[in-house]
N, C-alpha and C positions, 0 to 999 in steps of 0.2 A: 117404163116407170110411172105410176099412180101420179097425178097431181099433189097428193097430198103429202110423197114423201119426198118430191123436188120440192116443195116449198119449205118440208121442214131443214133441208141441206142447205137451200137458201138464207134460211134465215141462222143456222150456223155459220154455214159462212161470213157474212153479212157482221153477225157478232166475233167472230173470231177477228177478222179483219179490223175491228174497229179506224176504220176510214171509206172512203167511196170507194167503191167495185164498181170498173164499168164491165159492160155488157161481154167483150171480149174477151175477162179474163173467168166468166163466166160459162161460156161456150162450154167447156169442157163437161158441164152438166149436163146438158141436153142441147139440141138446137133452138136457132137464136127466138122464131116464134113461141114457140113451148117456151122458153124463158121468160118471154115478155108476157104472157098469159098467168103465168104463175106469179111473177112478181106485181101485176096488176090482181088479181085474187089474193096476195099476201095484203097486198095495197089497201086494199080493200077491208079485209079482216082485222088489220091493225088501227085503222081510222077511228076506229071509236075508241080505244086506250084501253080496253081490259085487260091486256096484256102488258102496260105501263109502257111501250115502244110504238114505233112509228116509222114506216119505211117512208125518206127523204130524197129527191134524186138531187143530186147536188154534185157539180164538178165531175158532168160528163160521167156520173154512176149514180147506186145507190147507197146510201147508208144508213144504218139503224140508230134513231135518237129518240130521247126522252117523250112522250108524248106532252104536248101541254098540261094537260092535267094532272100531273103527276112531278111538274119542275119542279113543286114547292117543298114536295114529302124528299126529291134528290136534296134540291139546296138546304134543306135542315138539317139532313144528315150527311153530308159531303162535304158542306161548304166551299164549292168551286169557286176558283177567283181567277176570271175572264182576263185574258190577258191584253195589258194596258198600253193604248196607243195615247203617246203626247198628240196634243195639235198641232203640232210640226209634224208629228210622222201621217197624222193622218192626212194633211192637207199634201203631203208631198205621195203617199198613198194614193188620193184621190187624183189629184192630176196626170199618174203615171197610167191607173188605171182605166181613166179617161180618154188619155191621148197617146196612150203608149205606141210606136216604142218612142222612148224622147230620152238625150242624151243628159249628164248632169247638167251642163252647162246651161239647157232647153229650160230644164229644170227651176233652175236657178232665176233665171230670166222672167218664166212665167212668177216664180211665188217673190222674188226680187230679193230674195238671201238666200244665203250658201244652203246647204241640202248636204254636203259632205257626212258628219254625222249620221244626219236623221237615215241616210241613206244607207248608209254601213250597217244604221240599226236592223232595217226592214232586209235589207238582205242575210243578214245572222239570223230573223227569224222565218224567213222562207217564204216568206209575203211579195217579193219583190226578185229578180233575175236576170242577168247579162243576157240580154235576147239577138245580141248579135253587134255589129260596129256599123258606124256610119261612114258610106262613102263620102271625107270627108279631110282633109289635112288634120294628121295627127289620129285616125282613124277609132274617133272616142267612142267610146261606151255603150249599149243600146239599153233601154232596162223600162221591160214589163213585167205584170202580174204571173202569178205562181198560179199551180192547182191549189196550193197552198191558201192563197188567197180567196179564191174561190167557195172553199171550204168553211175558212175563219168565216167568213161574211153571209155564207148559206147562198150561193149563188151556183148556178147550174151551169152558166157560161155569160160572159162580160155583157151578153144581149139582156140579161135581168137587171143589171146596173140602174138604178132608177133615172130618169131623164134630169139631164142637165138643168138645175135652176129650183130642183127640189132639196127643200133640207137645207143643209149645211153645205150643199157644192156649189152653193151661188155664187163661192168664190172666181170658181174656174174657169164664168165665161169670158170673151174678151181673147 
């Protein structure tokens, strides 16, 4: 198959799927080099936004989003409305994702109030997840970050996280 016409199934794909594709569910296109060659040539070809897209690798795939140049001409005509974290959810967000896996109660202790709530919230919206129990009396709860998450935030994997003490996470040390 031509380069040119795996890229163009790529980037159907890619759009059909509107979320990350990782590489393995890609396989079945070609092999895994030839893939990576072409989505680097896609890469490449989209970077400049004449196409008004932009291939992102985000959460352990890729996916196809707005180029910057072109956010303002969506946001006038779409009017997206980013879905909204209180500062409770973020700040209990941010410490999970930080220190995960950590149990409520972990929870509780670091930010010094209840998290019951905020925590129901982020797991109804797939930001957050029971990642396992702690060996532990009463064997409570474990709960880290989603692909989910990784996604919302444009993150490729927890290693992109900005370093502790930047921003708004200055809360967390300690």
């Amino acid at each position: 198959m031509a380069q040119h016409e795996l890229k163009a199934q790529l980037l159907a794909v890619l759009f059909a799927a509107g979320r990350p594709v990782s590489l393995g569910e890609l396989r079945s296109l070609a092999p895994e080099e030839t893939l990576l060659r072409a989505l680097a040539a896609l890469e490449g070809e989209l970077r400049e936004g004449q196409m008004g897209v932009e291939l992102e690798r985000v959460a352990g795939g890729w996916r196809l989003v707005v180029h910057p140049r072109h956010l303002e001409a969506v946001e006038q005509v779409l009017r997206p409305t980013p879905p909204r974290l209180s500062k409770a959810a973020l700040e209990v967000l941010a410490l999970i994702a930080y220190r995960q896996p950590l149990t409520r109660s972990e929870l509780e202790a670091l930010r010094g109030r209840s998290v019951e709530g905020v925590l129901e919230g982020l797991l109804e919206r797939g930001l957050v997840r029971v990642v396992g129990e702690k060996e532990a009396v009463g064997r409570p709860k474990l709960y880290g970050t989603t692909e989910r998450f990784l996604e919302v935030f444009g993150l490729e994997s927890l290693d992109d996280l900005p370093p502790l003490g930047e921003g708004p996470v200055l809360l967390l040390r300690g």
